[in-house]
TITI-697173 format. One record per atom (N, C-alpha, C): x, y, z. Coordinates in pm, whole numbers, plus 32768, in hexadecimal, padded with zeros to 4 digits. Example, Ala and Ser with C-alpha at 12.3 -4.5 7.8 and 13.67 -1.06 7.14 Angstrom:
REM residues 2
85277DC7830C 84CE7E3E830C 85287EB6830C 85057F1F82C4 85577F9682CA 850A80038313 
***
This chain:
REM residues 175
40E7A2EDD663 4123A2E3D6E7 40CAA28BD73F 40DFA231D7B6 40C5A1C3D7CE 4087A20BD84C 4066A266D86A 400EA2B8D8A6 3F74A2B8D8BF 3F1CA27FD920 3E91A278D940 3E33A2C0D98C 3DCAA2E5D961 3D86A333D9BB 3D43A2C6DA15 3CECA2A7DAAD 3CA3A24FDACB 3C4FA2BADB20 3BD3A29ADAF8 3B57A2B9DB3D 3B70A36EDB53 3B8AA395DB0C 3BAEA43CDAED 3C60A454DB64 3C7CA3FFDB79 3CF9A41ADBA2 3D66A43CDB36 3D98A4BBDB24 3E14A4A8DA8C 3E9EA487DAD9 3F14A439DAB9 3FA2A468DAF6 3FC3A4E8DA9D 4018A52EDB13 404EA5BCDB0C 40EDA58DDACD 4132A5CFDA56 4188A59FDA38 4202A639DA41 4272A60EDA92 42B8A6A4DAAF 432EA69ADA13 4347A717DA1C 43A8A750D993 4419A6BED9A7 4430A6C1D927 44ADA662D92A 449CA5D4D937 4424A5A6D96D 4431A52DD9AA 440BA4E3D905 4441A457D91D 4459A3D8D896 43E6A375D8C9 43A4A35CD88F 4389A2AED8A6 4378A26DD838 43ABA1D3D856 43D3A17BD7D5 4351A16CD7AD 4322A165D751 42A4A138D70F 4278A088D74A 4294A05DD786 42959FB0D7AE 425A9FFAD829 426DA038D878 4281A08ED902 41CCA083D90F 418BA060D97F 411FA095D995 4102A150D9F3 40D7A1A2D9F6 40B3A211DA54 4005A206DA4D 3FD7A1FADAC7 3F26A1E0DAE5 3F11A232DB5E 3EADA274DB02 3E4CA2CBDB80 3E6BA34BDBDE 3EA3A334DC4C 3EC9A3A8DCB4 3F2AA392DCDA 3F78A3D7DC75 4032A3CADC63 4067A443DC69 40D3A468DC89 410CA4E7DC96 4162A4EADC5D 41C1A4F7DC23 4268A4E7DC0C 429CA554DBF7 42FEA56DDC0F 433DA5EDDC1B 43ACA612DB97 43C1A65EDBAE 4448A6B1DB25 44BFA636DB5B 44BDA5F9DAC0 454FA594DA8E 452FA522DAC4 44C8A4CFDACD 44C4A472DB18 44D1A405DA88 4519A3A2DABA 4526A330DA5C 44D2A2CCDA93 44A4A288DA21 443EA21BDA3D 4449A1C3D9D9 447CA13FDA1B 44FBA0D8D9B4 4488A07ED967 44A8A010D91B 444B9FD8D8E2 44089F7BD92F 437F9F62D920 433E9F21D946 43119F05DA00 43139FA9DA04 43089FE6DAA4 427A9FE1DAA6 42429FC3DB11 419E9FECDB28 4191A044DB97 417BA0C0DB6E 4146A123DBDC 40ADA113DBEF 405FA0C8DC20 3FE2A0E4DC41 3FAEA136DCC0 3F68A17CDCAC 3F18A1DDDCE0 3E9AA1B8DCA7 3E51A167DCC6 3DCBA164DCCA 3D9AA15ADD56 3D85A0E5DDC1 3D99A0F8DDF1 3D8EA18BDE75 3E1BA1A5DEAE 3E33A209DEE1 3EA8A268DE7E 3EF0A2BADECA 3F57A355DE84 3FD7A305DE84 4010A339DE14 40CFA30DDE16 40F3A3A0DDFD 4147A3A4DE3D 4198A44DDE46 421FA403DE0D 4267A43BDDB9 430DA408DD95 433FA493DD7A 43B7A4C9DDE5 43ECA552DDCA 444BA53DDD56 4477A5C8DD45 44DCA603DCDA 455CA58EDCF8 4599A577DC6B 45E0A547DC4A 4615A4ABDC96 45AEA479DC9C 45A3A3D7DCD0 4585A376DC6A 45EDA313DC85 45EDA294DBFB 45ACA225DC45 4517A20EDBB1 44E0A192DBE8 44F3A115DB91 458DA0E1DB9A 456CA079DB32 4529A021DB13 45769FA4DAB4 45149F74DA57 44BD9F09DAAC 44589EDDDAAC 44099E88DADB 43DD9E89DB69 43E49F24DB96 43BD9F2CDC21 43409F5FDC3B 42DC9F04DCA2 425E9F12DCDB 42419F79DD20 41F6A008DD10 41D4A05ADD60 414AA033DD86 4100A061DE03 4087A031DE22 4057A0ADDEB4 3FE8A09FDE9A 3FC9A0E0DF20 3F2BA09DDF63 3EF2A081DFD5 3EA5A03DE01D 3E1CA0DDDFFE 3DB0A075E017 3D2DA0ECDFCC 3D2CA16FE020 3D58A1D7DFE9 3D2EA25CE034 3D80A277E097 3E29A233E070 3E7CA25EE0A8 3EE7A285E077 3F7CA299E043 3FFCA2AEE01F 4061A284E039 409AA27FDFBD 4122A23FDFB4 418AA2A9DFA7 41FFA2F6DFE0 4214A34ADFBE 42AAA33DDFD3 42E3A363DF49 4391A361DF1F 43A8A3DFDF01 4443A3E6DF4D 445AA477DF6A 44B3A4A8DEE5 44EBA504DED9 4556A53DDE81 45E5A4F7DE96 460FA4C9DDFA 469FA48EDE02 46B4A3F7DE41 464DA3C0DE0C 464EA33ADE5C 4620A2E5DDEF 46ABA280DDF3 46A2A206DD96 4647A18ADDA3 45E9A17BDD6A 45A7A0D9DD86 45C6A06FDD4B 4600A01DDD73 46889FADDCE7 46099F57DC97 46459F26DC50 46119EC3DBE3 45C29E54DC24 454B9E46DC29 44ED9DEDDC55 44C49DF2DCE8 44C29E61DD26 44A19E78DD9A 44149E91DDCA 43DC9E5DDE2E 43409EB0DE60 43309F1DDEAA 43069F83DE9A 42D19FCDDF2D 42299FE1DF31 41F59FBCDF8D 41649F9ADFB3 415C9FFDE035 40C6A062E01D 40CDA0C6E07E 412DA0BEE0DC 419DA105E0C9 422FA141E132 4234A1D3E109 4290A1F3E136 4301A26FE141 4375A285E13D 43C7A292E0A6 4428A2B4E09D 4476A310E094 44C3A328E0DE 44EFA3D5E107 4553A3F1E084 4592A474E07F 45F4A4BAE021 4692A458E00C 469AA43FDFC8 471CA3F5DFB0 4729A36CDFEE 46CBA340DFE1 46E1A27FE029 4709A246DF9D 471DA1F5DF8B 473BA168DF4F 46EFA0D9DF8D 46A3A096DF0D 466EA00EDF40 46A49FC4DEDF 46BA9F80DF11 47169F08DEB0 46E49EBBDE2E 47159E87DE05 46B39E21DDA8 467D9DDCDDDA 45F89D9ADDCF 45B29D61DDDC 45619D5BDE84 458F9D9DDEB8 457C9DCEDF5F 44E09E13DF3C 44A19DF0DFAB 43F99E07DFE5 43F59E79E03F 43D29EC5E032 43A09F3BE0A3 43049F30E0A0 42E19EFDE118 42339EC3E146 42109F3EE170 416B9F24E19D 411B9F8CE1DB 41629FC7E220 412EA058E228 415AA0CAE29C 41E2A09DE2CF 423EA04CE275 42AEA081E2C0 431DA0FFE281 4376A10FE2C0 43C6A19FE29E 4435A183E28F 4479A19DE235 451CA19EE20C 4562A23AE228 4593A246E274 45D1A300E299 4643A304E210 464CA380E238 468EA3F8E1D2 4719A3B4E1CB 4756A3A5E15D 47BEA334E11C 47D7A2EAE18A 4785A273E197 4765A1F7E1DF 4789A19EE16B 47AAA15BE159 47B6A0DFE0E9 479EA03FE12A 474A9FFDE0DD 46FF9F74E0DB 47189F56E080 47A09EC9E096 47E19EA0E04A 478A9E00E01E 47B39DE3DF9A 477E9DA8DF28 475C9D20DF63 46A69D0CDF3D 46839C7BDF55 46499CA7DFED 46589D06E040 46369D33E0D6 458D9D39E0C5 456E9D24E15A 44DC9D4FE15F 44A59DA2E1EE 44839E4AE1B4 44879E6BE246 43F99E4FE235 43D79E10E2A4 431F9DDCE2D1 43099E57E2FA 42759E0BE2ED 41F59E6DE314 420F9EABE38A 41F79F3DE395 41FF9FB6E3F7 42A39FB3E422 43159F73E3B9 43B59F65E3EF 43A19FECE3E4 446DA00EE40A 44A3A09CE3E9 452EA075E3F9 456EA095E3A3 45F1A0EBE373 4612A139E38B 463EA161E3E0 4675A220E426 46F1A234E3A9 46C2A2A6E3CD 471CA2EFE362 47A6A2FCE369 47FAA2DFE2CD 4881A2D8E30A 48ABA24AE320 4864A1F6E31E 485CA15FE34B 4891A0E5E2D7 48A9A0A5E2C9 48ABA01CE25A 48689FACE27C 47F79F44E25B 47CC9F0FE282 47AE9E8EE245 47C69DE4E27E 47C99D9DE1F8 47639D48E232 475C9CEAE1D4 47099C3AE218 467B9C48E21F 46489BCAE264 45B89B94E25C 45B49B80E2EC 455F9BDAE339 453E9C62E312 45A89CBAE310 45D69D20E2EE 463D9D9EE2DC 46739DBBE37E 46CF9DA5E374 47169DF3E3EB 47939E36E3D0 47A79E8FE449 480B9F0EE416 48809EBCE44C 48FA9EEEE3B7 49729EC6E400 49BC9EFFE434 49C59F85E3E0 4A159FE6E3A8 49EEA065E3C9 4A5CA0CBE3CD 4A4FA147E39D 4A4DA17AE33C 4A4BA1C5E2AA 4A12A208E234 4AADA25FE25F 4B03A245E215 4BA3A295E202 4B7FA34DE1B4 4BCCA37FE1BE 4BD6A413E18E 4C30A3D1E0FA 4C4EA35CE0E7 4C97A33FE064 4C13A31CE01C 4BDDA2B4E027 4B70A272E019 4B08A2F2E000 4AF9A35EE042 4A7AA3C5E002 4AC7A424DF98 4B5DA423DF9D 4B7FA46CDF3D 4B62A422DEA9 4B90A374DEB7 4BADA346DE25 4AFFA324DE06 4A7FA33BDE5A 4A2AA32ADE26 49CBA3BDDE0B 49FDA418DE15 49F3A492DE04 4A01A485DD80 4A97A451DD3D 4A91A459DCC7 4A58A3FEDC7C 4A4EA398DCA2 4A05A30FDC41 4946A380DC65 4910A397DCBE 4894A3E0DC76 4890A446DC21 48E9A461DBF0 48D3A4E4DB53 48BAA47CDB1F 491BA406DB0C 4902A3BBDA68 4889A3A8DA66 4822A36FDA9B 4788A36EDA95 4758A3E3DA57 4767A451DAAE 4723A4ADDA7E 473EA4E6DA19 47EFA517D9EE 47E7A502D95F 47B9A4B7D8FF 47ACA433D934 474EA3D3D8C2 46DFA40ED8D2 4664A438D93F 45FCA464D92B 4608A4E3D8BF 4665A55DD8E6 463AA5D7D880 467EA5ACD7F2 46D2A58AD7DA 470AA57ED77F 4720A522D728 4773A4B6D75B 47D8A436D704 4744A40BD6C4 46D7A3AED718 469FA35CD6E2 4627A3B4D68A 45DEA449D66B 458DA462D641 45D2A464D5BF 467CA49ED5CC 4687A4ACD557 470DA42FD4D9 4700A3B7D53C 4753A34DD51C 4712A2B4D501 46A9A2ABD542 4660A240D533 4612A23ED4BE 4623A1DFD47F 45E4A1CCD3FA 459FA11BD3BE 452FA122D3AA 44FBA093D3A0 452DA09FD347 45569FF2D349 45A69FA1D2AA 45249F61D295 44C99F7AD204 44629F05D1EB 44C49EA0D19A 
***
């Protein structure tokens, strides 16, 4: 498992959770029960702390990071898309960040806030919760629909079923 200790820091790994073997996890990591962690993700925690709650998908090729002796911290049920950064922020319970979208220093994305794909909320931004937010830099357009948290209510099981289940027991190297 693609798992590192640094300088006596171990990551904490919760029940259920997957990571692809390509996947980096370093140092002072947290992850919680069912967390998916897509290929070729780098959670570093050397550095400062990454907290990632229960049942949050970090796909494939996304940068976690935290600034020295501080935290990065992702809440429960919150998707990070395919090639995305977050660099010491705060991501609350059920946000969505798009593909390839930046969340900089100390800024905050609220509780299903979504930062839509290619966006960059800058250093010390915020996303209120409930919000949609796009562009260079991110601004809100939108409101976050009661349709929109229902149909992504359901698109987060599939992650997490991939974390407990599909992929421990479906993935298979072809040599």
């Amino acid at each position: 498992m693609p798992v590192y200790e640094f300088e006596g820091k171990s990551p904490k790994i919760g029940e259920g959770t997957y990571i692809f073997d390509s996947a980096d996890v370093i140092g002072e990591v947290d992850l919680g029960k069912n967390v998916y962690v897509g290929a070729g993700a780098r959670i570093r925690g050397d550095y400062g702390k990454i907290v990632i709650g229960d049942n949050s998908a970090i796909e494939d090729n996304v940068v976690i990071h935290a600034r020295p002796d501080q935290h990065t911290e992702i809440g429960a049920n919150v998707t990070i898309g395919h090639g995305a950064v977050i660099h010491n922020a705060t991501i609350k319970d059920w946000a969505v960040i798009g593909m390839g979208a930046i969340v900089s220093d100390w800024a905050t994305v609220g509780e299903w806030a979504v930062v839509g794909e290619g966006a960059l909320v800058k250093n010390r931004g915020e996303v209120p919760a409930g919000k949609i937010a796009v562009g260079l830099p991110a601004k809100v357009i939108a409101d976050v629909s009661e349709d929109y948290k229902k149909q992504w209510t359901e698109f987060k099981g599939i992650y997490s079923d991939f974390a407990k289940d599909r992929y421990p027991k479906s993935l298979k190297a072809i040599k």
